[in-house]
C-alpha positions, 0 to 999 in steps of 0.5 A: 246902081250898076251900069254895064260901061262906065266911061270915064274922061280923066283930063282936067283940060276945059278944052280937052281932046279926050274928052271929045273922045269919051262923049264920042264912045259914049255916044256910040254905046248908050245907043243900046247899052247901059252906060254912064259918063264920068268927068273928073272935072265935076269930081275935085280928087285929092292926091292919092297920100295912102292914107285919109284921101280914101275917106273923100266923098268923091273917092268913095263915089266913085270907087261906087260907081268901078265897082258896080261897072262891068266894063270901064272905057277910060278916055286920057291925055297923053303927057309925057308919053304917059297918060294923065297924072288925074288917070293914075291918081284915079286908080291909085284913089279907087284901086280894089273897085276896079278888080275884075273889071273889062277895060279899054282906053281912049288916047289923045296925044300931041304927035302920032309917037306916043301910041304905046303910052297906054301900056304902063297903066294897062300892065298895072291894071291886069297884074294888080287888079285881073282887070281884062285890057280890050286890046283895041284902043284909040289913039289920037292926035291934034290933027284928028280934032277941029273946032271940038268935033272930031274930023277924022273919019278913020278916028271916028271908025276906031271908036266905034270898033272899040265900042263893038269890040267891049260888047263882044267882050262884056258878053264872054266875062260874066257878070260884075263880080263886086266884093 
């Protein structure tokens, strides 16, 4: 099945931020788009090894699922001032399917000087797999969040702009090109 967005929340936290985040934005975009909503909670992915990892039926599932996506919203913890071991194992475990793809990203971090962490993954995106990065992400700290909402009206506003800004952006690439 194809889906115009895939959102997809990488953090392996029960009480995660980013999470928070990606239901946000997909909330925003199911209003009038076709989407759908990943969780790598509910996806137990082994350690990219180069090797038998890709024959995991999870790892195939979801190299199904980027690969049939015209637009990819991944939402991630920032650790380190890097985003999340699961993001990067993701798309080293799904590589080629993301060739091609629109990409935007959703960042919750502990403090406000890690804004640019989204840069080492979005490089890699557009030099390996042509990926188009949406150059409006969202960035967050703890105090945007409380009581698993969030709180931050200006926050809120970002997300809602990235959701516009990946429909604008889906109606000039083309369709998916799966191959």
């Amino acid at each position: 099945m194809t889906y115009d967005y895939l959102v997809i929340s990488t953090s392996l936290n029960p009480e995660s931020n980013s999470r928070i985040m990606a239901r946000e934005v997909f909330d925003e975009l199911a209003k009038k788009d076709k989407v759908k909503f990943i969780d790598l909670q509910d996806y137990p992915l082994p350690i990219c090894d180069g090797g038998a990892c890709y024959s995991d039926a999870n790892v195939q599932e979801l190299s199904n699922l980027i690969a049939n996506a015209r637009c990819i919203l991944m939402a991630a913890p920032v650790y380190n001032f890097y985003l999340s071991a699961a993001g990067k194992n993701l798309i080293e475990l799904t590589g080629r399917a993301w060739t091609d793809k629109l990409v935007g990203f959703l960042c919750a971090a502990g403090g406000k000087s890690s804004y640019m962490s989204v840069m080492n993954v979005a490089n890699s995106l557009m030099l390996d797999f042509r990926c188009v990065i949406i150059p409006r992400f969202v960035y967050a700290d703890g105090s945007s969040f409380q009581a698993n909402q969030i709180t931050d009206t200006d926050m809120q506003r970002r997300i809602v702009e990235l959701a516009d800004t990946a429909r604008r952006m889906i109606a000039v690439t083309g369709p998916v090109a799966v191959t």
